[in-house]
DSSP file (Angstrom, degrees, kcal/mol; ACC not computed):
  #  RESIDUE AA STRUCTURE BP1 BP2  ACC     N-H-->O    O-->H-N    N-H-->O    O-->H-N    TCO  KAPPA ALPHA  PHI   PSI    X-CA   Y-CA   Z-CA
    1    1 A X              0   0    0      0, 0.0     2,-0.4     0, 0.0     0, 0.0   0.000 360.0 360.0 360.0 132.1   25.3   40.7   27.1
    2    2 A X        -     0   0    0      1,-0.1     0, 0.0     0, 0.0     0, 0.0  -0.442 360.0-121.6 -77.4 119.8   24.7   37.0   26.8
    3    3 A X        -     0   0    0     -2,-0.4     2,-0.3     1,-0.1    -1,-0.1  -0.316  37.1-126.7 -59.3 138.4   21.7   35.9   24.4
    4    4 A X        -     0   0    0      1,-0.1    -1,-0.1     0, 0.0     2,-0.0  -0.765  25.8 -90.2 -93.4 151.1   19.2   33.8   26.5
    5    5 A X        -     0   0    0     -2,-0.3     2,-0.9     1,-0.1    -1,-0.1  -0.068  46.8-110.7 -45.0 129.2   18.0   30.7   25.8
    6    6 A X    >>  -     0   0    0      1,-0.2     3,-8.3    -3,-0.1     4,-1.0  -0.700  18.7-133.8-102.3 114.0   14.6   30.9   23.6
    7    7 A X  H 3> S+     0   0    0     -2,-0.9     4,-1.4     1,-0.3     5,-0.6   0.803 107.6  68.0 -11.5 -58.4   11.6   29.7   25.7
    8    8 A X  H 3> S+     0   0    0      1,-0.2     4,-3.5     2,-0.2    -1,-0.3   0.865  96.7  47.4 -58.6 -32.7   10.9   27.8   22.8
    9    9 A X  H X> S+     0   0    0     -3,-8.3     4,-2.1     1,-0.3     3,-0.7   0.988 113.2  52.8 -75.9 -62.1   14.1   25.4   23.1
   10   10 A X  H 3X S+     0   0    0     -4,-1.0     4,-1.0     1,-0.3    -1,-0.3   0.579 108.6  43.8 -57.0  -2.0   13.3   24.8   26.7
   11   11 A X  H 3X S+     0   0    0     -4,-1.4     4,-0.9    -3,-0.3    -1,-0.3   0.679 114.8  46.8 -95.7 -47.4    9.8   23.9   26.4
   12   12 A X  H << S+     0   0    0     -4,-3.5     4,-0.2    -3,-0.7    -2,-0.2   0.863 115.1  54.4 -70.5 -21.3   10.5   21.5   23.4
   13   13 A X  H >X S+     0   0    0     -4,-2.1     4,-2.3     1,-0.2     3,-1.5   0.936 101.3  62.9 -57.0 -63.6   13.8   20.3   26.0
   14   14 A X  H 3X S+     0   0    0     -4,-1.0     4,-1.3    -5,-0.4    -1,-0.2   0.876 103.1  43.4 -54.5 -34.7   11.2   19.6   28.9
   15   15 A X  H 3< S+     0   0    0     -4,-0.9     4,-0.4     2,-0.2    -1,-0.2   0.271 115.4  44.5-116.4  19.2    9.4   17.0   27.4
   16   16 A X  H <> S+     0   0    0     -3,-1.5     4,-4.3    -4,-0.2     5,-0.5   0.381 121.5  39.2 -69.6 -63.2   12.3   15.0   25.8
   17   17 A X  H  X S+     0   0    0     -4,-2.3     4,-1.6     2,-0.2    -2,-0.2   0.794 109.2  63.0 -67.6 -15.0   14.2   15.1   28.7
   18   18 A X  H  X S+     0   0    0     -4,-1.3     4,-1.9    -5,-0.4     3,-0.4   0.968 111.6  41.5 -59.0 -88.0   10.8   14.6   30.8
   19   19 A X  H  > S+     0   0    0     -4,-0.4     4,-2.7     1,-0.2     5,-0.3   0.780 114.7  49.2 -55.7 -29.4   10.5   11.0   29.0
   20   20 A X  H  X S+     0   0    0     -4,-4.3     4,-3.9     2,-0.2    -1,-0.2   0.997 109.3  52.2 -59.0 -48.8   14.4    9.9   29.2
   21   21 A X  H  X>S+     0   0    0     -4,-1.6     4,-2.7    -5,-0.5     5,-0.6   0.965 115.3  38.8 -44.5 -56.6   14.5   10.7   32.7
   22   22 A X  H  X5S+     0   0    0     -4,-1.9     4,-0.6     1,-0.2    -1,-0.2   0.886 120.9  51.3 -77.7 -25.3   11.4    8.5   33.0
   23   23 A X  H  <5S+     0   0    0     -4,-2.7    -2,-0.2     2,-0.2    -1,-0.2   0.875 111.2  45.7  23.0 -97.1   13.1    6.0   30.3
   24   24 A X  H  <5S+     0   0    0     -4,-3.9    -2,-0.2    -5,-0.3    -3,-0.1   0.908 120.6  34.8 -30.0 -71.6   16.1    5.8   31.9
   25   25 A X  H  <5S-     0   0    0     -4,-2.7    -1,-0.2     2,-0.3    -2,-0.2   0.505  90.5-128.3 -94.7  -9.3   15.0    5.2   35.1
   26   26 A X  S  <<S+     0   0    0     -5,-0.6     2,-1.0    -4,-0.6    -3,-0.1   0.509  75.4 120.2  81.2  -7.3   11.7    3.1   34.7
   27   27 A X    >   -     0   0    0     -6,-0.4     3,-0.5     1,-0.2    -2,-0.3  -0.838  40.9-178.0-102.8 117.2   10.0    5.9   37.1
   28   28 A X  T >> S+     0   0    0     -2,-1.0     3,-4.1     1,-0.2     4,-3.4   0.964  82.8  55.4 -52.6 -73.3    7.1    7.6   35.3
   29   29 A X  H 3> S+     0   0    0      1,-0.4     4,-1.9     2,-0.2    -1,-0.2   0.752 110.5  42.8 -29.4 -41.6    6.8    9.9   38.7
   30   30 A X  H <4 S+     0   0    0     -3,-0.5    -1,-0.4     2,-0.2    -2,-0.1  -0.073 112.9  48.1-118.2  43.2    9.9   11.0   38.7
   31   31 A X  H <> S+     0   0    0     -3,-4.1     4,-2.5   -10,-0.1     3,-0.4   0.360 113.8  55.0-131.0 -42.9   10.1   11.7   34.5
   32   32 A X  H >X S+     0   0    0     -4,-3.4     4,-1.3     1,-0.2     3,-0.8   0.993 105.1  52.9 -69.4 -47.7    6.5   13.7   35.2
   33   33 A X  H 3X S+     0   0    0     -4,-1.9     4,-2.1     1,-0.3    -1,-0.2   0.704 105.5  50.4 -45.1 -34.2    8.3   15.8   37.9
   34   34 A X  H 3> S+     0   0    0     -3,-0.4     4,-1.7     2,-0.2    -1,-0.3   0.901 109.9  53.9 -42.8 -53.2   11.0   16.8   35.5
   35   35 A X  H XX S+     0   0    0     -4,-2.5     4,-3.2    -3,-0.8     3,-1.2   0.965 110.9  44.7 -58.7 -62.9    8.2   17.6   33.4
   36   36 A X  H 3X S+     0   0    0     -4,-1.3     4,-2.2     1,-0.3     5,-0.2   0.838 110.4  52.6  12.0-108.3    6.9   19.7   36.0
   37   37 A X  H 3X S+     0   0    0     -4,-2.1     4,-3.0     2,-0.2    -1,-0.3   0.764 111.6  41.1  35.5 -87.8    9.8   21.1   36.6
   38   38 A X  H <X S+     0   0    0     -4,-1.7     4,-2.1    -3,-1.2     5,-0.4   0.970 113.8  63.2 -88.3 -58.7   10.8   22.3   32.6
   39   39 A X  H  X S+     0   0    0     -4,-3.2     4,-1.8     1,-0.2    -1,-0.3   0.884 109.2  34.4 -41.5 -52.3    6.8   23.4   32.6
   40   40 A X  H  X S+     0   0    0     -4,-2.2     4,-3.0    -5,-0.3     5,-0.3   0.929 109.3  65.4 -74.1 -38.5    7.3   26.1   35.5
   41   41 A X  H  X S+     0   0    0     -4,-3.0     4,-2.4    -5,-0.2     5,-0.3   0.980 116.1  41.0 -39.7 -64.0   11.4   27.2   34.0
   42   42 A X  H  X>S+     0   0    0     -4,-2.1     4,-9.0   -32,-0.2     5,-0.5   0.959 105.3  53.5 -64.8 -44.3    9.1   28.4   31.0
   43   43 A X  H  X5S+     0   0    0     -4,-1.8     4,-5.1    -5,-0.4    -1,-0.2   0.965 116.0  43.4 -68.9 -29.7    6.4   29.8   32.4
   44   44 A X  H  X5S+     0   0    0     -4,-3.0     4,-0.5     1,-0.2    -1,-0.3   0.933 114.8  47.7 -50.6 -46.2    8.9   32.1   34.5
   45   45 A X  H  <5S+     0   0    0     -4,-2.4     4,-0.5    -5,-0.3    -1,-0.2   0.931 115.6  45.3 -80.6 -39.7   10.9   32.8   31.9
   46   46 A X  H >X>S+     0   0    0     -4,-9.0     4,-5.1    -5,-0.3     5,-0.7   0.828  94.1  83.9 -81.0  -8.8    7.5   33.6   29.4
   47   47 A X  H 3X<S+     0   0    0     -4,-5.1     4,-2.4    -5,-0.5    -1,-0.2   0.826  88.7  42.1 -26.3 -74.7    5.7   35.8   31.9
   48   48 A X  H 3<5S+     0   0    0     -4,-0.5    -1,-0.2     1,-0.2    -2,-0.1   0.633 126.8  27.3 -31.4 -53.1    7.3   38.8   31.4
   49   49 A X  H <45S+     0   0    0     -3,-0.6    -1,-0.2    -4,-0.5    -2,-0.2   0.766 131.4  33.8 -96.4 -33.0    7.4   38.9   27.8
   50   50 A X  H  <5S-     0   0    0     -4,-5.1     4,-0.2     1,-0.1    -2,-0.2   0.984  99.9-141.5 -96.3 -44.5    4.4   36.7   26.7
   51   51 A X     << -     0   0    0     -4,-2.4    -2,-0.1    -5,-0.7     5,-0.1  -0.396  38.0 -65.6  80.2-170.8    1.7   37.8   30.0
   52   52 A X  S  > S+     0   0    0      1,-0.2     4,-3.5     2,-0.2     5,-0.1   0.707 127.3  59.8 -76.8 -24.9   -0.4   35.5   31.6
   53   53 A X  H  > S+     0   0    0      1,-0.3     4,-1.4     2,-0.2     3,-0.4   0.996 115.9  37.6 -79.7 -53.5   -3.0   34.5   28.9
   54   54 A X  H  4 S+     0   0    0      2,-0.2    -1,-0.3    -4,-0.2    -2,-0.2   0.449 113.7  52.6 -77.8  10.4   -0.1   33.1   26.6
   55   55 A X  H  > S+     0   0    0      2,-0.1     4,-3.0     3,-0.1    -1,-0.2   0.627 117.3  40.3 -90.4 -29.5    1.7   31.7   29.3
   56   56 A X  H  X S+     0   0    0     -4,-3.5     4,-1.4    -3,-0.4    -2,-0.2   0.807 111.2  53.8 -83.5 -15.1   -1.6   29.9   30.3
   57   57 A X  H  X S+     0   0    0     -4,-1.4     4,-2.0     2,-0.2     5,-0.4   0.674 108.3  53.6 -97.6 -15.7   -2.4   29.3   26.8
   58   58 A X  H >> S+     0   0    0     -5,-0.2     3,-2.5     1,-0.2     4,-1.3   0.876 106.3  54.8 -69.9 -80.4    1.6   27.4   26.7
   59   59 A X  H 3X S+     0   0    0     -4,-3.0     4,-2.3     1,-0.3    -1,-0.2   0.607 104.8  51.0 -38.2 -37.5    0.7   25.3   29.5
   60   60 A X  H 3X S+     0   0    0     -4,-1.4     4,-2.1     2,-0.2    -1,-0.3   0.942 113.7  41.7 -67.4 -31.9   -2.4   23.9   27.8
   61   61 A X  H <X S+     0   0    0     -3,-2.5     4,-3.8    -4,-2.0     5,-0.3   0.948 110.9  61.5 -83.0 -40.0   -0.7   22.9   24.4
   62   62 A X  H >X S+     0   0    0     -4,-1.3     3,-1.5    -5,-0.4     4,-1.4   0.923 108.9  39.7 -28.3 -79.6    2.0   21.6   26.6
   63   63 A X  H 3X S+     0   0    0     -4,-2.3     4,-2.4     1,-0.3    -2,-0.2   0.855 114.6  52.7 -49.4 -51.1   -0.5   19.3   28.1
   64   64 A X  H 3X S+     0   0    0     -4,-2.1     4,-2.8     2,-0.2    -1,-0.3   0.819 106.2  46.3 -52.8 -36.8   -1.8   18.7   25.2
   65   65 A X  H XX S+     0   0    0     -4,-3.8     4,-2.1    -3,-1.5     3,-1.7   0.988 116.0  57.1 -70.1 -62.3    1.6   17.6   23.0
   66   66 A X  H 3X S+     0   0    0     -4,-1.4     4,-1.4     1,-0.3    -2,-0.2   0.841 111.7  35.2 -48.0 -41.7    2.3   15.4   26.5
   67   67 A X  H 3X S+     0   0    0     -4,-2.4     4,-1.1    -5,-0.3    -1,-0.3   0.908 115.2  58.1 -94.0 -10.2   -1.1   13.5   26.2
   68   68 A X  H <X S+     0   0    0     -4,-2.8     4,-3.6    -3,-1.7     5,-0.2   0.736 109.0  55.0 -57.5 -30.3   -0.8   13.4   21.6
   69   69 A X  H  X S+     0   0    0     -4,-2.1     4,-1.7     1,-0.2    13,-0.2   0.892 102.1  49.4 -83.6 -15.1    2.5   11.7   22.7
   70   70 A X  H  < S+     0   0    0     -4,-1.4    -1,-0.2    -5,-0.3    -2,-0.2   0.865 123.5  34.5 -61.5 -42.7    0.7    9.1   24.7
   71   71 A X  H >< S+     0   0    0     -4,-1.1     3,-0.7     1,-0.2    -2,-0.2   0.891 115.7  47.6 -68.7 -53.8   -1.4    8.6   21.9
   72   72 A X  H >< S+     0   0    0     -4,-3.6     3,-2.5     1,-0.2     5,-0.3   0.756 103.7  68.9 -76.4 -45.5    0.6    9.0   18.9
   73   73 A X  T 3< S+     0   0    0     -4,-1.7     6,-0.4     1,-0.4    -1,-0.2   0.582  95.1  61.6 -67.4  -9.9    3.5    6.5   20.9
   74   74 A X  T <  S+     0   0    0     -3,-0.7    -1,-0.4     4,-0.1    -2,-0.2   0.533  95.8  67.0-104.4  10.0    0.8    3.5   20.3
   75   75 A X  S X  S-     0   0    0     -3,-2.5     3,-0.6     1,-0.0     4,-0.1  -0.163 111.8 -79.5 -85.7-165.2    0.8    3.7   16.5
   76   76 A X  T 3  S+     0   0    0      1,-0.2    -3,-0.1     2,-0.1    -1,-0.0   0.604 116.5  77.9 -64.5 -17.4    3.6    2.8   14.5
   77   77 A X  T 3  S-     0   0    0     -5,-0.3     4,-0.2     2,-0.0     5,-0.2   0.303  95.1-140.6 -82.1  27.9    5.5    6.0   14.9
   78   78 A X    X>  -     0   0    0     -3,-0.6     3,-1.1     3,-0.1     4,-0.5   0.624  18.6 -73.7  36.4 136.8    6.5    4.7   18.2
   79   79 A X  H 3> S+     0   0    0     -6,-0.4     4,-1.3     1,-0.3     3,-0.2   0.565 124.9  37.1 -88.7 -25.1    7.0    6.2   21.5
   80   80 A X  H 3> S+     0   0    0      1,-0.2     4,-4.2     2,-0.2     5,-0.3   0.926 121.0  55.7 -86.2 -23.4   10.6    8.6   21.5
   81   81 A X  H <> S+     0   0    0     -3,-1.1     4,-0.7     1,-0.2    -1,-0.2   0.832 108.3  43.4 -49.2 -46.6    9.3    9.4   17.7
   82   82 A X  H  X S+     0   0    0     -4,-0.5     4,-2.9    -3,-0.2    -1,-0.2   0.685 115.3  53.8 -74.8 -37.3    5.9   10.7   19.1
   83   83 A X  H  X S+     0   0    0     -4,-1.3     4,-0.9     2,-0.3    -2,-0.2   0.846 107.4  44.9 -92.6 -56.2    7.8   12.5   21.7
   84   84 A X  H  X S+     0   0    0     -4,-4.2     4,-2.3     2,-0.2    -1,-0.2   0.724 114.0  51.2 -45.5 -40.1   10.0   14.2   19.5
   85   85 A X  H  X S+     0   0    0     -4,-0.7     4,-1.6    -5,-0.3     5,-0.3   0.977 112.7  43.5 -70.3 -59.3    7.0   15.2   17.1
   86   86 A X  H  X S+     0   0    0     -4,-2.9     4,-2.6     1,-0.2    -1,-0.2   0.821 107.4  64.7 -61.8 -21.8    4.9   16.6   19.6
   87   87 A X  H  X S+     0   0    0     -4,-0.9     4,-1.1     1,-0.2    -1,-0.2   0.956 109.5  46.3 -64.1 -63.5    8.4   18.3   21.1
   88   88 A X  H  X S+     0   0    0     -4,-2.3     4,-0.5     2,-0.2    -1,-0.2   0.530 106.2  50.1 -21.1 -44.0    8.3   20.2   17.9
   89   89 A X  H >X S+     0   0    0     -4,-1.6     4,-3.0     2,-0.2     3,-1.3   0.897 108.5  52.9 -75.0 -61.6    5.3   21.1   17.7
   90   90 A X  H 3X S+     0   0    0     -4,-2.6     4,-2.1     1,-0.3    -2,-0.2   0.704 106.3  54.3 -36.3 -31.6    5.4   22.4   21.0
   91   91 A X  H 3X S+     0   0    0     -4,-1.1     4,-1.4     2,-0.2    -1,-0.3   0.707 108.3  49.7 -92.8 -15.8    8.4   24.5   20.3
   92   92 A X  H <X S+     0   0    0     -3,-1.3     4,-4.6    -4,-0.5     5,-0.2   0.902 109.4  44.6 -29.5 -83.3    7.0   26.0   17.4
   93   93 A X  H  X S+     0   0    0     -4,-3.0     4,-1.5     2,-0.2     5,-0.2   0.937 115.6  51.3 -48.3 -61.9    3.9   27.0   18.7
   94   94 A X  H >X S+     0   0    0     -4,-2.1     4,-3.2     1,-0.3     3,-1.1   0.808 111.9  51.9 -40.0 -77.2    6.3   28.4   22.3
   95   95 A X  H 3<>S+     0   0    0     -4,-1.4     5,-2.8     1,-0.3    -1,-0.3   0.802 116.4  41.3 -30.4 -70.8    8.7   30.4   19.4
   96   96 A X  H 3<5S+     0   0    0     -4,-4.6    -1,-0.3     1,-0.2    -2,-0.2   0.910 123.3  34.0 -68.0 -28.0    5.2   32.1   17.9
   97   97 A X  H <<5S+     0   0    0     -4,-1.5    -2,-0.2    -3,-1.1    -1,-0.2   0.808 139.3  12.8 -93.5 -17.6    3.4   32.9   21.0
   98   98 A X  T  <5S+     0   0    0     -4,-3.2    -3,-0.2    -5,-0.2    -4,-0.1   0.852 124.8  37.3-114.2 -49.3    6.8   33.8   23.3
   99   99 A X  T   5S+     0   0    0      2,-0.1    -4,-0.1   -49,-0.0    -3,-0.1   0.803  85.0 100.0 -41.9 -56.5   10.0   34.3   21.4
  100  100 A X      < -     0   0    0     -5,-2.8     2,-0.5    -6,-0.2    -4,-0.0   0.077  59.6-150.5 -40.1 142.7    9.1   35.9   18.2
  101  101 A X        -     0   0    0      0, 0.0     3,-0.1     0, 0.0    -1,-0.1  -0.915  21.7-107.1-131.4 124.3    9.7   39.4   18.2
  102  102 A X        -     0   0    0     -2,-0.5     2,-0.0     1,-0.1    -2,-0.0   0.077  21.7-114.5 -39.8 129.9    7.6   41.6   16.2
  103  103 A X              0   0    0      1,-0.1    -1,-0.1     0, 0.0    -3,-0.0  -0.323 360.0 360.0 -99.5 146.8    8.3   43.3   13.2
  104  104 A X              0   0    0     -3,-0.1    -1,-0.1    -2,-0.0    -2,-0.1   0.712 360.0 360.0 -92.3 360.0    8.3   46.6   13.6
């Protein structure tokens, strides 16, 4: 049976790949839709395992890394830098509240 992809990677994924797409293409709209997007792929995928309260509690820090990177991107650690830290963070946090598995 083929190991799935850990919630955690795909969460930290959406919101790199959110900002290249919008990057790339110079459309914000269509970089937040990605985000969008990579934001619902997780929450499907964490239902099951994490339930509702830590799926709802991903989406806030989600939001949250998204608007730290806005912030963080006007200092000197500059915007793919910001993007990457908060991607990190984010994937962290995903890894302890969906991935981990408990020791028994």
């Amino acid at each position: 049976m083929p190991r799935r992809v850990p919630v955690a990677l795909l969460a930290a994924l959406s919101l790199v790949v959110s900002f290249a797409v919008a990057q790339l293409t110079g459309v914000r709209l269509l970089g937040g839709a990605v985000l969008v997007v990579g934001a619902a792929w997780c929450v499907v995928r964490a239902w099951r395992p994490a339930g509702p309260v830590r799926c709802a509690a991903l989406v806030l820090l989600g939001a949250g890394c998204f608007v730290a990177s806005h912030v963080l991107a006007r200092t000197s650690l500059g915007a793919w830098a910001s993007v990457a830290l908060v991607a990190a963070v984010l994937g962290v946090a995903t890894w302890f509240l969906v991935d981990r598995r408990p020791r028994a």
